[in-house]
PADREN-239634 format. One line per 10 residues: for each residue x, y, z of C-alpha. Coordinates in nm, 3 decimals, padded with zeros to 5 digits, always signed. Layout:
BEGIN
X:Y:Z ~ ...
REM end
This chain:
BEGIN
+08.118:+10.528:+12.362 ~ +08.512:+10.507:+12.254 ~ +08.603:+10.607:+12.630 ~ +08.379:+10.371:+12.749 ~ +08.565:+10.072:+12.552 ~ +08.867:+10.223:+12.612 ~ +08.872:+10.261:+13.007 ~ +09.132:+10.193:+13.190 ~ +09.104:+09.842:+13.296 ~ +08.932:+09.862:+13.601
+08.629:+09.683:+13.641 ~ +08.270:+09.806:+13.500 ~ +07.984:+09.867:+13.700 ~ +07.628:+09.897:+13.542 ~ +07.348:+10.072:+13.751 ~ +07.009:+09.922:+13.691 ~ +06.681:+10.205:+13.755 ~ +06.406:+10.001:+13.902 ~ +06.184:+10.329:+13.965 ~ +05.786:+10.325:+13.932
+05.770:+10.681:+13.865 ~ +05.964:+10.931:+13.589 ~ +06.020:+11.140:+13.855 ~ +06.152:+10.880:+14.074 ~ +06.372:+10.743:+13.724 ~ +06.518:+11.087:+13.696 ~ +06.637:+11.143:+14.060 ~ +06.804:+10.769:+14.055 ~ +06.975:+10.891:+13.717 ~ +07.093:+11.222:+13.917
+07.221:+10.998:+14.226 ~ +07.365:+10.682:+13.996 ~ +07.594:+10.941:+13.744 ~ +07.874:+10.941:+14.001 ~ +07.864:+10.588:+14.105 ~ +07.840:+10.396:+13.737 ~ +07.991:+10.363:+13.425 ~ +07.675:+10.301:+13.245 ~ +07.316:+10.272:+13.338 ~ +07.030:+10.034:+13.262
+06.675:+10.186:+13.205 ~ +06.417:+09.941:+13.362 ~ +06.143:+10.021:+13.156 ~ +05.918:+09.769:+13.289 ~ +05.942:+09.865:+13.631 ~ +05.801:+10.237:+13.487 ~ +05.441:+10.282:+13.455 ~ +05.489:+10.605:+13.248 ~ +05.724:+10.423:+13.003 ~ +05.797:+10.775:+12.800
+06.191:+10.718:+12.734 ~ +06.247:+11.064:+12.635 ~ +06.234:+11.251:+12.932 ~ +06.493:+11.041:+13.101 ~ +06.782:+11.003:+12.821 ~ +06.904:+11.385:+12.863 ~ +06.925:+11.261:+13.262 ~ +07.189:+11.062:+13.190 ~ +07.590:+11.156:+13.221 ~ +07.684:+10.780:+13.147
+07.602:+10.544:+12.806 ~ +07.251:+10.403:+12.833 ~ +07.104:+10.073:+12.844 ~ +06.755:+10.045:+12.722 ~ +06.574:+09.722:+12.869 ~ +06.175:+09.651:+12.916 ~ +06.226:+09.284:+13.044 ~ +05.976:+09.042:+13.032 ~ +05.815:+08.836:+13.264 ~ +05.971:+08.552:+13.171
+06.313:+08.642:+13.200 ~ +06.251:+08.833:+13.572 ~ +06.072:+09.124:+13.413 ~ +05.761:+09.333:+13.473 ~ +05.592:+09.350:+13.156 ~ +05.336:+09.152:+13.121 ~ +05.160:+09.322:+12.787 ~ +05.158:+09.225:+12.397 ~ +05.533:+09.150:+12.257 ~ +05.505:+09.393:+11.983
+05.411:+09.659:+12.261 ~ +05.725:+09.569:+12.444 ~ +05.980:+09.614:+12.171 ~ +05.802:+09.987:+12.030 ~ +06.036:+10.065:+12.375 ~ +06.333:+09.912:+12.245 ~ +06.276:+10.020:+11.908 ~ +06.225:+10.417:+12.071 ~ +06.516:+10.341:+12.225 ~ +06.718:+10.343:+11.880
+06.549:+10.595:+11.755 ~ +06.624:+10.839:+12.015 ~ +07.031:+10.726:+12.025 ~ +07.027:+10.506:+12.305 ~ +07.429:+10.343:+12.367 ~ +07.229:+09.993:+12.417 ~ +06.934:+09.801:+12.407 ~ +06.905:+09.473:+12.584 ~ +06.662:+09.213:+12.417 ~ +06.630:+08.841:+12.546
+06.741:+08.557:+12.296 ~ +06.430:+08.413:+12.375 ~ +06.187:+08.706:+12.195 ~ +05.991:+08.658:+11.946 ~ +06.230:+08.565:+11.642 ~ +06.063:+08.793:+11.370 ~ +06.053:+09.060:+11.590 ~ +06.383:+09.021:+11.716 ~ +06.562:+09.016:+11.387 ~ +06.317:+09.321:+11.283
+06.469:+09.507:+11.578 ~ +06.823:+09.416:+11.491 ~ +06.819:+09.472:+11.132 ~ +06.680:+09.836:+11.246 ~ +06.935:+09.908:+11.516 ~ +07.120:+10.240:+11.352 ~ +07.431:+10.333:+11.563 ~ +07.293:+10.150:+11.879 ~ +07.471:+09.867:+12.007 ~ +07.263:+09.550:+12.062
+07.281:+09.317:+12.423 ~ +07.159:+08.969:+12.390 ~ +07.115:+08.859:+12.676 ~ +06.949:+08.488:+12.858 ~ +06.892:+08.411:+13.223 ~ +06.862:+08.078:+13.385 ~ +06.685:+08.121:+13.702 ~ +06.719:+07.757:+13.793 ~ +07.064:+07.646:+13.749 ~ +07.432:+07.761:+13.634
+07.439:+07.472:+13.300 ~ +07.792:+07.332:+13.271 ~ +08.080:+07.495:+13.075 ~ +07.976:+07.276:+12.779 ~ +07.672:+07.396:+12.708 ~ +07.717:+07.747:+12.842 ~ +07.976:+07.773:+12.512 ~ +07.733:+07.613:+12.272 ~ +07.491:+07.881:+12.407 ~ +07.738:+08.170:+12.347
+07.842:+08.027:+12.028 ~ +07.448:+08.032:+11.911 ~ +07.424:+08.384:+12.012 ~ +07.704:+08.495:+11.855 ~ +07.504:+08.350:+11.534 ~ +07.278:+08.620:+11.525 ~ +07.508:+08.893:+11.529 ~ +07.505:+09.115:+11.849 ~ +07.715:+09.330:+11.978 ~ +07.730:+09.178:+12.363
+07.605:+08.831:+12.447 ~ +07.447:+08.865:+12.842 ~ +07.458:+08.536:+12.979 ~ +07.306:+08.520:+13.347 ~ +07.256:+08.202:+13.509 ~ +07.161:+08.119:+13.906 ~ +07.423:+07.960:+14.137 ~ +07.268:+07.679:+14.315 ~ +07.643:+07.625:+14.487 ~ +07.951:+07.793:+14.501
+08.116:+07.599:+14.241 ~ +07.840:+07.730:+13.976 ~ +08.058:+08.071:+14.060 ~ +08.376:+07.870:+13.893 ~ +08.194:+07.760:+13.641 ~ +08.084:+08.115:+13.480 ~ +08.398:+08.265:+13.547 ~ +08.619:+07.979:+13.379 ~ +08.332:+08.014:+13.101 ~ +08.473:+08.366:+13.056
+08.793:+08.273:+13.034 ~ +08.722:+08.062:+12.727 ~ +08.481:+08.324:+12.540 ~ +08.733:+08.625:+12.565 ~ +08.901:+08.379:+12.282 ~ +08.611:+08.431:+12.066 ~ +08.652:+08.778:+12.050 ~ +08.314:+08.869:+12.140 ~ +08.235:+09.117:+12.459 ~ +08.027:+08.925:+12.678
+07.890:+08.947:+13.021 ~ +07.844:+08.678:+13.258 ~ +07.789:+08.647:+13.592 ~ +07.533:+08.423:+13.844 ~ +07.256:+08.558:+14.033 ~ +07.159:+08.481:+14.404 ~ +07.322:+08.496:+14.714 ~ +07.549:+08.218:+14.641 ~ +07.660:+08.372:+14.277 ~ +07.786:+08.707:+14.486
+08.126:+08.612:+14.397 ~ +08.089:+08.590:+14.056 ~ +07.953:+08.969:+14.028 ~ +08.262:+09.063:+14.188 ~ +08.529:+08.856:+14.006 ~ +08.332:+08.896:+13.685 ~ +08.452:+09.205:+13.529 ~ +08.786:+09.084:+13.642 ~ +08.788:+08.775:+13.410 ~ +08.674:+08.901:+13.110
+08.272:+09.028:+13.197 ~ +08.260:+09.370:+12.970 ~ +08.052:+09.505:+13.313 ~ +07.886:+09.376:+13.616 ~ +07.563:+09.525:+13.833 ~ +07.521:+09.660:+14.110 ~ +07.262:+09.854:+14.297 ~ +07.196:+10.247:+14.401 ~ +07.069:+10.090:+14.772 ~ +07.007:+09.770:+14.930
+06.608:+09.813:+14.804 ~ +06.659:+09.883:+14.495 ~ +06.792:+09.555:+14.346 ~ +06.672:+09.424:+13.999 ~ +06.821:+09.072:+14.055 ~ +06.907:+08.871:+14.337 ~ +07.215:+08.847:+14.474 ~ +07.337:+09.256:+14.351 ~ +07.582:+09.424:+14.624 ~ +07.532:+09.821:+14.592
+07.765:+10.006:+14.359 ~ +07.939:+10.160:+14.667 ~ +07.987:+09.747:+14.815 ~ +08.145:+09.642:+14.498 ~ +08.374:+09.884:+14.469 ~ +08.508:+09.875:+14.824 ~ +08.540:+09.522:+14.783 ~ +08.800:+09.603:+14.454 ~ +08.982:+09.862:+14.640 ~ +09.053:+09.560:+14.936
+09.164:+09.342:+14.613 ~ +09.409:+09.596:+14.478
REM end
């Protein structure tokens, strides 16, 4: 974890698994160890959602996520059944879990007053609009009210100006002293995954292939960072 904070500068790059099958999880955990600095466990993509077996697969800090449908995800069952995953993701020493802002509030303080040594996400997702710099820092300022360690803020570029608008956003909560990650998703929010970790974002995502995306808009891990070698 202290390397991980402490890298060298360069932008981050988070690998998302978006595999069906354990077995499938654990060869995209064998091919994505090269390519990322951290990983995110798709648990709702799994239908075996046993975490165990893929932790020890792992060379990179983990990200334990079972999204919900709401918010882009595949889960679809009770909210208590959804955070026993997070919750087994503490227990068994995950680096992160990622819960939405938009849980459940009793079980989302339960899970954060429980959290041990892992480090919380909160995340939200707009998939209709980027909101404007206003209200993106009253967001990030309620957030940062309930104590996590990253606030994920993911909103959807409708035009290429929403891509200036997240990024300038970034620029402003770096003075808050809170790690955050922000980007936009679709293909018009492209830039923003790029520039992103450049401005402030603590990581961005990418892909292992083209058909293995779990948001629109991702470039592949080996795109983004071709595109940061051309930037210098």
């Amino acid at each position: 974890m202290r390397r991980f904070w402490n890298g060298n500068g360069r932008g981050k790059i988070c690998l998302p698994i978006v595999e069906r099958s354990l077995a499938g999880a654990r060869g995209a955990l064998a091919r994505a160890n090269p390519l990322a600095d951290l990983i995110e466990l798709r648990m709702d993509f799994l239908h075996d959602r046993r975490l165990a077996p893929l932790l020890d697969a792992s060379e990179r800090p983990l990200i334990v996520t079972n999204r919900r449908a709401e918010e882009g995800g595949r889960f679809r069952g009770r909210e208590e059944k959804r955070f026993e995953t997070l919750q087994e993701g503490i227990e068994l020493g995950a680096e992160f879990v990622d819960v939405e802002l938009g849980s459940k509030p009793s079980l989302l303080r339960d899970l954060m007053s429980h959290r041990k040594r892992t480090r919380l996400i909160l995340s939200f997702h707009d998939f209709e609009k980027t909101p404007r710099r206003r209200e993106l820092e009253s967001l990030l300022a309620r957030m940062m009210e309930l104590g996590p360690e990253v606030v994920k803020i993911v909103t959807l570029a409708r035009t290429m100006e929403d891509n200036v608008s997240i990024l300038s956003f970034l620029s402003s909560a770096r003075k808050q002293k809170q790690i955050v990650v922000a980007f936009c998703m679709g293909e018009k929010g492209k830039m923003s995954r790029v520039f992103a970790p450049l401005m402030g974002s603590a990581w961005t995502y990418a892909s292992l292939d083209k058909d293995r995306t779990s948001a629109p808009g991702q470039l592949t891990a080996i795109e983004m960072r071709e595109i940061w070698e051309r930037l210098g």
